[in-house]
PDB file of N, CA, C and O in Angstrom, chain B, residues numbered from 101:
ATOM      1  N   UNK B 101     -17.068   2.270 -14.373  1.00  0.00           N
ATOM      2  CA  UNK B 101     -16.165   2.028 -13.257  1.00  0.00           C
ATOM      3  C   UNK B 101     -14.846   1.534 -13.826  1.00  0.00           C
ATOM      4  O   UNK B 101     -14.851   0.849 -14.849  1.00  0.00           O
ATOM      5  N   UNK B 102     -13.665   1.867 -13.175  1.00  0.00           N
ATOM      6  CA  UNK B 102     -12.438   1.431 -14.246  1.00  0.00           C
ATOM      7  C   UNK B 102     -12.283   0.773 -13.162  1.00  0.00           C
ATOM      8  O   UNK B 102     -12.772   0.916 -12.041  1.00  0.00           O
ATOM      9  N   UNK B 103     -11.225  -0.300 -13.792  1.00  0.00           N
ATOM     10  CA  UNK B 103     -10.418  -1.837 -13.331  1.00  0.00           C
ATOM     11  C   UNK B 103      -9.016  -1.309 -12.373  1.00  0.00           C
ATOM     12  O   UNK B 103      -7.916  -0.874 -12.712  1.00  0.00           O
ATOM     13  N   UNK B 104      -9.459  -1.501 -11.427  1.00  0.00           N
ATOM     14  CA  UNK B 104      -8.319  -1.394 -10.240  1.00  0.00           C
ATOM     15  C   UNK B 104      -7.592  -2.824 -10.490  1.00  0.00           C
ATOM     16  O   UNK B 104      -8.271  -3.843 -10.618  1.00  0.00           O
ATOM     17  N   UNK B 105      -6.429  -2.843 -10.540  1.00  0.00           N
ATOM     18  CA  UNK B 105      -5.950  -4.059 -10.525  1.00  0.00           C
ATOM     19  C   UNK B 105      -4.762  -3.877  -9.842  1.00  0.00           C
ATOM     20  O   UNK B 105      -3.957  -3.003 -10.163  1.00  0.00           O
ATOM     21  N   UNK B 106      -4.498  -5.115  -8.356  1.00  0.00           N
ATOM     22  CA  UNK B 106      -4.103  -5.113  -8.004  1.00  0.00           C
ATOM     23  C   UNK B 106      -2.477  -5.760  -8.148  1.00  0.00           C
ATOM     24  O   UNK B 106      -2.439  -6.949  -8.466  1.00  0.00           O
ATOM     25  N   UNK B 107      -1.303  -5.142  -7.962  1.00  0.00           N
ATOM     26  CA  UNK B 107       0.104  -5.554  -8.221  1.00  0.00           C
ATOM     27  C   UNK B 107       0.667  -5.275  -7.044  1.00  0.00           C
ATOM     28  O   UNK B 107       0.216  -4.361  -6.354  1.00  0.00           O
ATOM     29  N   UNK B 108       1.828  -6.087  -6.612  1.00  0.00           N
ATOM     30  CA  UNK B 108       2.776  -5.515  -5.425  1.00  0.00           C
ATOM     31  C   UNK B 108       3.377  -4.624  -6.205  1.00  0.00           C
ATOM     32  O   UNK B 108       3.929  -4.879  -7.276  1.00  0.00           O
ATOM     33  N   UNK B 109       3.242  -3.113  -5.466  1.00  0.00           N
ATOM     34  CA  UNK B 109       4.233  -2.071  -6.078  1.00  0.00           C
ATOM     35  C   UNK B 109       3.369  -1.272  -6.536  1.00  0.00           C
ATOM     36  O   UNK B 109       3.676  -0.087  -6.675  1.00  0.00           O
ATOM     37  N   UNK B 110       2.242  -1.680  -6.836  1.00  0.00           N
ATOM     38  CA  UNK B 110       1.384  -0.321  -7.849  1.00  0.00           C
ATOM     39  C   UNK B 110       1.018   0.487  -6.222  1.00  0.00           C
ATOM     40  O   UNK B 110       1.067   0.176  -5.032  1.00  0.00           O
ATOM     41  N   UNK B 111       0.549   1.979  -7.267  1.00  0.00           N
ATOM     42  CA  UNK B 111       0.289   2.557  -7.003  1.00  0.00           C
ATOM     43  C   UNK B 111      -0.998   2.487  -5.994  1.00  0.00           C
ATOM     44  O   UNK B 111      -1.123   3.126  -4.949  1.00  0.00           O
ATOM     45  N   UNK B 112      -1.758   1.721  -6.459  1.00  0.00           N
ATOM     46  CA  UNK B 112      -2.949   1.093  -5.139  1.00  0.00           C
ATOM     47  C   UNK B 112      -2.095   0.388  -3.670  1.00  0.00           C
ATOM     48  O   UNK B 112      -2.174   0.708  -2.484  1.00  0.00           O
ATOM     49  N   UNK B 113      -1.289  -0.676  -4.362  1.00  0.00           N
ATOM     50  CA  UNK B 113      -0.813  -1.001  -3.353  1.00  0.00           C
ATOM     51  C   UNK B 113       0.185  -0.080  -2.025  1.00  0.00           C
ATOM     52  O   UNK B 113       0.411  -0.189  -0.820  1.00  0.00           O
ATOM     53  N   UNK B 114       0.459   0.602  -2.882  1.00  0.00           N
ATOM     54  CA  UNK B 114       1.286   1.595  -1.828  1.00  0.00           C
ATOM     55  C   UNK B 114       0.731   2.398  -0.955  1.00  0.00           C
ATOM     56  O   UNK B 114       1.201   2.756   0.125  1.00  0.00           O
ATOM     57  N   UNK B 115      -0.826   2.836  -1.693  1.00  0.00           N
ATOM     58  CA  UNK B 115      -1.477   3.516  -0.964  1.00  0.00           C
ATOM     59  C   UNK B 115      -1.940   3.034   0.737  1.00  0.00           C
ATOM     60  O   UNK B 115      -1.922   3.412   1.908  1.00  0.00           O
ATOM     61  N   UNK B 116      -2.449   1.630  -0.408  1.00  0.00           N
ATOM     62  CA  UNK B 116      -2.686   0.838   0.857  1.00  0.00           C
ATOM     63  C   UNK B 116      -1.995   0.573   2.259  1.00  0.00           C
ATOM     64  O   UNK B 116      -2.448   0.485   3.400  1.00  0.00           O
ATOM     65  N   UNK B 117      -0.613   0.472   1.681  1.00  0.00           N
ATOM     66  CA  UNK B 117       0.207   0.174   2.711  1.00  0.00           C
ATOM     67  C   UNK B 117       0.949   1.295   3.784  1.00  0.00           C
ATOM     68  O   UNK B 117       1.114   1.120   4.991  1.00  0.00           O
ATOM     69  N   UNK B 118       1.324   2.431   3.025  1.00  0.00           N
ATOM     70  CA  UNK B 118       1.332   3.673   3.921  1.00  0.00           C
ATOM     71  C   UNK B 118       0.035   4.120   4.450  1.00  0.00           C
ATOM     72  O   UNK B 118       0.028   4.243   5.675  1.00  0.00           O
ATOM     73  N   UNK B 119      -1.160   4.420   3.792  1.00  0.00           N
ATOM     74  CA  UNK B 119      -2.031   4.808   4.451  1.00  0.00           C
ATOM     75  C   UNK B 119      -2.408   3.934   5.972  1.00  0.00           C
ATOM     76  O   UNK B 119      -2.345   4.423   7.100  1.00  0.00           O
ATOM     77  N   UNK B 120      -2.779   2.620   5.642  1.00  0.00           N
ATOM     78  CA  UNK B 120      -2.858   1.301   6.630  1.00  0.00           C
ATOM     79  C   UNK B 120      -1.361   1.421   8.408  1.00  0.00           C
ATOM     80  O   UNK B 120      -1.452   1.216   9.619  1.00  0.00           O
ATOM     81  N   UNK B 121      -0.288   1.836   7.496  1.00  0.00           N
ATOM     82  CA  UNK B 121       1.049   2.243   8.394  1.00  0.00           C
ATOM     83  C   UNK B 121       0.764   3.200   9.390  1.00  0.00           C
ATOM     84  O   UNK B 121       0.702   3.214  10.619  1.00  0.00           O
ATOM     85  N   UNK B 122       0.585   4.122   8.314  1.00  0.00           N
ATOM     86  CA  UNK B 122       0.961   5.823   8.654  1.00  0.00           C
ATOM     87  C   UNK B 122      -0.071   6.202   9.662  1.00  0.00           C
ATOM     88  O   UNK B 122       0.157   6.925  10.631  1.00  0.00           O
ATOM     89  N   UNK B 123      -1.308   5.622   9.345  1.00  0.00           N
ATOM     90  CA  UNK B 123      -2.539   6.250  10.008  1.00  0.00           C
ATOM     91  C   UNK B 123      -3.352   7.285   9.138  1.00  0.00           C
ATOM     92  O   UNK B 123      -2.788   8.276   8.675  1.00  0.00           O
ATOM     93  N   UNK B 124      -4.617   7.044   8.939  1.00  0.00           N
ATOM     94  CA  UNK B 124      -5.571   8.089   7.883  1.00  0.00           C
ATOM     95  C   UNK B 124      -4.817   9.754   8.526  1.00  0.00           C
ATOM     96  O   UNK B 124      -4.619  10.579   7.633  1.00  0.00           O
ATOM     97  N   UNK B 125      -4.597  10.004   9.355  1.00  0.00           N
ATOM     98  CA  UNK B 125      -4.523  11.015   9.770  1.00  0.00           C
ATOM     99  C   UNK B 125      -3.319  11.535   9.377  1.00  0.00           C
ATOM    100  O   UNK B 125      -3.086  12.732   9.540  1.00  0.00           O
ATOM    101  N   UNK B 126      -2.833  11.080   9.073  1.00  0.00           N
ATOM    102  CA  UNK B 126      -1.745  11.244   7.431  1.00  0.00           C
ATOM    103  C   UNK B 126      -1.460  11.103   6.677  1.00  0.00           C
ATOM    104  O   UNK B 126      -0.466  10.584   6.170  1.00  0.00           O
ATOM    105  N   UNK B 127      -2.560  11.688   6.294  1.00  0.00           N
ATOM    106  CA  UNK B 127      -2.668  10.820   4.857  1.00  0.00           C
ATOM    107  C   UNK B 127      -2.362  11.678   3.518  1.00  0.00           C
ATOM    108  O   UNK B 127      -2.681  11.347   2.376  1.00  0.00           O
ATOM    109  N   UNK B 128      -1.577  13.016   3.961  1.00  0.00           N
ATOM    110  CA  UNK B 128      -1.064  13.858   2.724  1.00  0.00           C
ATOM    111  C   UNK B 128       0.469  13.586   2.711  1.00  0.00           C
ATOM    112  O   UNK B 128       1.155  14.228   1.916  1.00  0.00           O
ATOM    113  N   UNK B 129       0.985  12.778   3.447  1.00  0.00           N
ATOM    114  CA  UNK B 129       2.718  12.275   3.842  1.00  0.00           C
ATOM    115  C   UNK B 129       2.271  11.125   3.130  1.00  0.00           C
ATOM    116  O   UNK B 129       3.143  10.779   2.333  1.00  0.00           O
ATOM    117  N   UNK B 130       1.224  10.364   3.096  1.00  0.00           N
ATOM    118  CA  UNK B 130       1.379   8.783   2.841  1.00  0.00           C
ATOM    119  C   UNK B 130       1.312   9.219   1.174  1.00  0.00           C
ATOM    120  O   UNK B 130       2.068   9.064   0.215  1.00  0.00           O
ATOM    121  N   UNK B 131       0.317   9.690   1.335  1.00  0.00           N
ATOM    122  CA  UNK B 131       0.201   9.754  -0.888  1.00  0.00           C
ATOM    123  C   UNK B 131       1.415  10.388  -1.392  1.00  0.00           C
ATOM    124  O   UNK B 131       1.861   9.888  -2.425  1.00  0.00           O
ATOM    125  N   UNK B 132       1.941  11.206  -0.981  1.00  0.00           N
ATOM    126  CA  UNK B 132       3.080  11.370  -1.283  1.00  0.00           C
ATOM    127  C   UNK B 132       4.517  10.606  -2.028  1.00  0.00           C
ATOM    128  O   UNK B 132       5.201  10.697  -3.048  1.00  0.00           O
ATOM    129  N   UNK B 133       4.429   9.788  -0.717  1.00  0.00           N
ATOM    130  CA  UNK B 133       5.106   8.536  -0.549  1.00  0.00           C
ATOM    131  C   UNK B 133       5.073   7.314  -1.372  1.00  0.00           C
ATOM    132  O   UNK B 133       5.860   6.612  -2.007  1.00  0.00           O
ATOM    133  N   UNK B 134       3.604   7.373  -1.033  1.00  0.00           N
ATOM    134  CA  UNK B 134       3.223   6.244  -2.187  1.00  0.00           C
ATOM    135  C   UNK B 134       3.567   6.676  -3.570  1.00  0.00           C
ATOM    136  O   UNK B 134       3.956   5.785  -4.324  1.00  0.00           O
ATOM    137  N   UNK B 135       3.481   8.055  -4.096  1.00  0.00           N
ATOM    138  CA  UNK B 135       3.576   8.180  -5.288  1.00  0.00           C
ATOM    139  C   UNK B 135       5.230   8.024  -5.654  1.00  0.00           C
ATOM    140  O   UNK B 135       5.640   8.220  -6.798  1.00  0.00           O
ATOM    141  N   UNK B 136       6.060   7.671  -4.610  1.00  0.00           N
ATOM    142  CA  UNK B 136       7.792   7.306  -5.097  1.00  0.00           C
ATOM    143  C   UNK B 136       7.732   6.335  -6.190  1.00  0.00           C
ATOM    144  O   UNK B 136       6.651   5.748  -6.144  1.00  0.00           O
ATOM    145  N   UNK B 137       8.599   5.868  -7.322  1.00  0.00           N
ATOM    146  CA  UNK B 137       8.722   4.885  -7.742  1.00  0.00           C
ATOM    147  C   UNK B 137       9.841   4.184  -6.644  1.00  0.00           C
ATOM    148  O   UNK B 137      10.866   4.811  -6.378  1.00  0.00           O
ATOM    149  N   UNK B 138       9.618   3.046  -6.118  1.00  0.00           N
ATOM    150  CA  UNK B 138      10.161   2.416  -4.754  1.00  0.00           C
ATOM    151  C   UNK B 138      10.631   0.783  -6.084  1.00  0.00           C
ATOM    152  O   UNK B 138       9.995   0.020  -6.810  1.00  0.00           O
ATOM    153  N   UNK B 139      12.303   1.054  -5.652  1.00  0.00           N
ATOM    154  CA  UNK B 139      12.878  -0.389  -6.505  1.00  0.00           C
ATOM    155  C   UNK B 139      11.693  -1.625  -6.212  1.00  0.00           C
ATOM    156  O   UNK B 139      11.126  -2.374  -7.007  1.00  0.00           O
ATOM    157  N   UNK B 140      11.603  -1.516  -4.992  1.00  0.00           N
ATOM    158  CA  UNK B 140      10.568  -3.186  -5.047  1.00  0.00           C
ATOM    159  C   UNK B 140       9.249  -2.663  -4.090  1.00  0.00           C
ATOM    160  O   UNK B 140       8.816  -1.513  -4.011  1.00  0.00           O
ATOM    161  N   UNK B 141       8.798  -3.779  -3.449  1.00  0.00           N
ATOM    162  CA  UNK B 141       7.962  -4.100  -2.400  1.00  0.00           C
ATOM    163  C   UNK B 141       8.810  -3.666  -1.026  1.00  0.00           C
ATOM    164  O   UNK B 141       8.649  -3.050   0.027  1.00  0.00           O
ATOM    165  N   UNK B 142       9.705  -4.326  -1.680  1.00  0.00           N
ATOM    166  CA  UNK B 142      10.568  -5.146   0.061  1.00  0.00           C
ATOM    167  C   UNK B 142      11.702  -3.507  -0.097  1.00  0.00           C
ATOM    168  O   UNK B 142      12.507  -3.399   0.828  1.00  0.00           O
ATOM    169  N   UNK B 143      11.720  -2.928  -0.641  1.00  0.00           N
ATOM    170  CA  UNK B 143      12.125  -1.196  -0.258  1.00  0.00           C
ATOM    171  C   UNK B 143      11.423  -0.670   0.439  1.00  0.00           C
ATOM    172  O   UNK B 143      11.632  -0.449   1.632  1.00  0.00           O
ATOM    173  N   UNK B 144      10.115  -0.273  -0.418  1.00  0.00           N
ATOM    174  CA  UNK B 144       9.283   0.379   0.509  1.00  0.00           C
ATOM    175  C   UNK B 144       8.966  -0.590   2.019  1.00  0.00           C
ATOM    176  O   UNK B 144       8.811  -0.015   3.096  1.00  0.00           O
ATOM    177  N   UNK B 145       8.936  -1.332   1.955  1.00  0.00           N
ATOM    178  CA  UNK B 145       8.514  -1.922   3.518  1.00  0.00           C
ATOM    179  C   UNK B 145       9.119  -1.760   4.308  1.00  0.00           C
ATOM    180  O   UNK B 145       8.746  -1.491   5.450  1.00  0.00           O
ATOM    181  N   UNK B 146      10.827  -1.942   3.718  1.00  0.00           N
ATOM    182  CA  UNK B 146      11.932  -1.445   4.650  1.00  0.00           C
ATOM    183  C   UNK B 146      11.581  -0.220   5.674  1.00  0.00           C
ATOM    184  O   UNK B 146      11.451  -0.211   6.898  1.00  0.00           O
ATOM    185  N   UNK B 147      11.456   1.074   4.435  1.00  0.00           N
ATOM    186  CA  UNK B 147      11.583   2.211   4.899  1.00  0.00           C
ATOM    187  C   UNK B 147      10.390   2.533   5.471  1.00  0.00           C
ATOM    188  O   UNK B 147      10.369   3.711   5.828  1.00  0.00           O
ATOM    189  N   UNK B 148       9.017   1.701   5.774  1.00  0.00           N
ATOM    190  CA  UNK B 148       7.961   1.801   6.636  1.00  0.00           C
ATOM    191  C   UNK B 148       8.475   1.467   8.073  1.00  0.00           C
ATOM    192  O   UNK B 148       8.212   1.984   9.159  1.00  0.00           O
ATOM    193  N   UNK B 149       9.118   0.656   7.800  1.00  0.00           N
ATOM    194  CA  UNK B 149       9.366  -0.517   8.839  1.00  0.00           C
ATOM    195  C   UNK B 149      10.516   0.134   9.897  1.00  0.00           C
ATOM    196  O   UNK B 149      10.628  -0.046  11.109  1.00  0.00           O
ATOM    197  N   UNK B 150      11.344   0.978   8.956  1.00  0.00           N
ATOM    198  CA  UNK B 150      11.578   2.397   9.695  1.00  0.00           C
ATOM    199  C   UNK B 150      11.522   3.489  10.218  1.00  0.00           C
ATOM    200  O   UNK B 150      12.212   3.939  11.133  1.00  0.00           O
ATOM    201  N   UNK B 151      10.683   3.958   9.642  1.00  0.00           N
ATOM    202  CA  UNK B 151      10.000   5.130  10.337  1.00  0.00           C
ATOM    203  C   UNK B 151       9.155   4.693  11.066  1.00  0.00           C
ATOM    204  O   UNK B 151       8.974   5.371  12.078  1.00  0.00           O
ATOM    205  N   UNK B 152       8.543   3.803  10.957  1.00  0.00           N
ATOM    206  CA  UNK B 152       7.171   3.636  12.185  1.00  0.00           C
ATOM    207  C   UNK B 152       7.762   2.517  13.154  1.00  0.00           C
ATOM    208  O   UNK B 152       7.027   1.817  13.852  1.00  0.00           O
ATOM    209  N   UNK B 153       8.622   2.449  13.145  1.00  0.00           N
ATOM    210  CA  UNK B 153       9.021   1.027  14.113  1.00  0.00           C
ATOM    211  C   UNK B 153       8.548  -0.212  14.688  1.00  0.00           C
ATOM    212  O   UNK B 153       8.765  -0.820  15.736  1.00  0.00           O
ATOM    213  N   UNK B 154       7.600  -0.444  13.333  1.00  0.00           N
ATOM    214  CA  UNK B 154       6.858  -1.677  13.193  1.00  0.00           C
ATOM    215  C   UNK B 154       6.279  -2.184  12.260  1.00  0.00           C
ATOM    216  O   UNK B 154       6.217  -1.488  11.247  1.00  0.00           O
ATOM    217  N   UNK B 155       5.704  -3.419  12.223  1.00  0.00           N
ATOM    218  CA  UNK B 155       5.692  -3.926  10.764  1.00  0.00           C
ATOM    219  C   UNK B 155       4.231  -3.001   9.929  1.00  0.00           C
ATOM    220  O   UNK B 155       3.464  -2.159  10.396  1.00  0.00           O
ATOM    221  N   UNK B 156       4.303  -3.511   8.797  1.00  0.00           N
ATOM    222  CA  UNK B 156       3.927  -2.936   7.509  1.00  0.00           C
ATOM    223  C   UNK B 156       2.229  -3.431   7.650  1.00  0.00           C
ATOM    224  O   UNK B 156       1.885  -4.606   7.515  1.00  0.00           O
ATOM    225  N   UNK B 157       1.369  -2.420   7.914  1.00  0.00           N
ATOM    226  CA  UNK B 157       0.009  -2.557   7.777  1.00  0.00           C
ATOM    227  C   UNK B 157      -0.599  -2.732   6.465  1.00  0.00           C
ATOM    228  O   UNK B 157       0.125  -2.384   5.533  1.00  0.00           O
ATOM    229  N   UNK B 158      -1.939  -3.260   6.112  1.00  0.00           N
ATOM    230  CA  UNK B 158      -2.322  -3.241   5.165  1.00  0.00           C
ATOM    231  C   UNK B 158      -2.956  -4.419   4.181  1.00  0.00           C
ATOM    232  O   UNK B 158      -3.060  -5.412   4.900  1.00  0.00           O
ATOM    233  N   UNK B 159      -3.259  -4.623   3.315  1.00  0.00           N
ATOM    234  CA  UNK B 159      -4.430  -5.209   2.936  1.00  0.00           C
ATOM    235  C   UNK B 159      -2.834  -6.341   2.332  1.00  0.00           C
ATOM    236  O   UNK B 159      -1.619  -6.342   2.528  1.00  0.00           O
ATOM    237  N   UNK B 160      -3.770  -7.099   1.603  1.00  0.00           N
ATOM    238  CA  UNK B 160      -2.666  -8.260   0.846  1.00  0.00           C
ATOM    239  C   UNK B 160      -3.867  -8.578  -0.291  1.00  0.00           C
ATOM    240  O   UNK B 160      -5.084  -8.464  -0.153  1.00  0.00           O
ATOM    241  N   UNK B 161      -2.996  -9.076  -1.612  1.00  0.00           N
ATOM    242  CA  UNK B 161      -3.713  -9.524  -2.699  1.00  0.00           C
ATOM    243  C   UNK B 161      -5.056 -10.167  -2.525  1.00  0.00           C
ATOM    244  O   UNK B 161      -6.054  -9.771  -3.127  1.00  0.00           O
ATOM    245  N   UNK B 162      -5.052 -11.291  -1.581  1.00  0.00           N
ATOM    246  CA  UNK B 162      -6.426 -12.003  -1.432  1.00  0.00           C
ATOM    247  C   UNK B 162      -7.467 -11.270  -0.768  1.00  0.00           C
ATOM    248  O   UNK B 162      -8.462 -11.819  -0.293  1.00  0.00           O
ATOM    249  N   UNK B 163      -7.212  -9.834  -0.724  1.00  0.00           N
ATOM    250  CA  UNK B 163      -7.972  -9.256   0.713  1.00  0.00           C
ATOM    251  C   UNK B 163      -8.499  -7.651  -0.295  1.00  0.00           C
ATOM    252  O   UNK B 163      -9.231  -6.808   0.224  1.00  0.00           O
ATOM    253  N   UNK B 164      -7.990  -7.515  -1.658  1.00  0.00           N
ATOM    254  CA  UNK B 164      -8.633  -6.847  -2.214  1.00  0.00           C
ATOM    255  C   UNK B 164      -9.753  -7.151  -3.130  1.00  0.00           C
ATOM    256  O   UNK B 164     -10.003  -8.213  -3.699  1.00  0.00           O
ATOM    257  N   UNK B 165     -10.427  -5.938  -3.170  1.00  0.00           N
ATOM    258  CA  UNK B 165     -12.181  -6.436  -3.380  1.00  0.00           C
ATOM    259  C   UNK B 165     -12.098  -6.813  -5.486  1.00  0.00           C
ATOM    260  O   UNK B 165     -12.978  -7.528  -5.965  1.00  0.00           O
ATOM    261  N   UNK B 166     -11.288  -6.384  -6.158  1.00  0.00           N
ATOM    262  CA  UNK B 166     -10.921  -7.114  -7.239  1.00  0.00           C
ATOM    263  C   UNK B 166     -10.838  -8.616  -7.493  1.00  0.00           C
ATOM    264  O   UNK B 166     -11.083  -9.180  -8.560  1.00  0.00           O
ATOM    265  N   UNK B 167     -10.470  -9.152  -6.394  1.00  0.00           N
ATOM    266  CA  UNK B 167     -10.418 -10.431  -6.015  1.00  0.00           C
ATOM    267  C   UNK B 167     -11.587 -11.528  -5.897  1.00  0.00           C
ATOM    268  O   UNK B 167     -11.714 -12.637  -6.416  1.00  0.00           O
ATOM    269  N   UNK B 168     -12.374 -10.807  -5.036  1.00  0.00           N
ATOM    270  CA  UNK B 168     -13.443 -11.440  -5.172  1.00  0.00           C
ATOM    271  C   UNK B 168     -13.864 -12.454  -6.204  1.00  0.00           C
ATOM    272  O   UNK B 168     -13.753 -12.152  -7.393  1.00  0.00           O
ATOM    273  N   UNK B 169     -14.258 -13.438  -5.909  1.00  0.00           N
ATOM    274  CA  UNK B 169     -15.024 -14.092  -7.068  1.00  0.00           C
ATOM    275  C   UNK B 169     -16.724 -13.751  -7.239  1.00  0.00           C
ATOM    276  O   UNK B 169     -17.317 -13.473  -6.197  1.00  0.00           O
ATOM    277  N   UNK B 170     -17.241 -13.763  -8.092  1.00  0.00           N
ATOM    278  CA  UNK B 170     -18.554 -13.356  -7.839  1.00  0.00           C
ATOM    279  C   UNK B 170     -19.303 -14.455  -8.754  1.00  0.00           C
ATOM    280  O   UNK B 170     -18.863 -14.720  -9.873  1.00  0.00           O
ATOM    281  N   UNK B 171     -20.347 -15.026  -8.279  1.00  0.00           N
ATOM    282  CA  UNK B 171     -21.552 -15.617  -8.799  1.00  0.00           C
ATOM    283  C   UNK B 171     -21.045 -16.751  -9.598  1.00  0.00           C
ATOM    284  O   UNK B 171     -21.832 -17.485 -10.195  1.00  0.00           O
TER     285      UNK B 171
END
């Protein structure tokens, strides 16, 4: 199993956050998207935050399963 590791900006995270936005049901616009290199976080959120005319869905650092502590 390889190491997902979570960063604001990676490539997981983006997924997360357009997919979570956009709706699964678009989810060949969101990967897309996600795959931009986006200057920050707070870019891409912008331009979510524009097109969908509301805030930015999606998981946050403490809420991915990497996180977890275990045993």
């Amino acid at each position: 199993m390889s190491n997902v590791e979570w960063l604001p900006g990676s490539l997981f995270d983006n997924i997360d956050k357009f997919a979570n936005s956009f709706g699964y049901e678009n989810a060949g616009i969101a990967m897309q998207l996600a795959m931009i290199s986006w200057d920050s976080p707070e870019e891409r959120d912008l331009f979510i935050e524009g097109i969908t005319n509301d805030a930015v869905k999606g998981g946050e650092e403490r809420t991915y399963i990497n996180n977890i502590k275990r045993g």
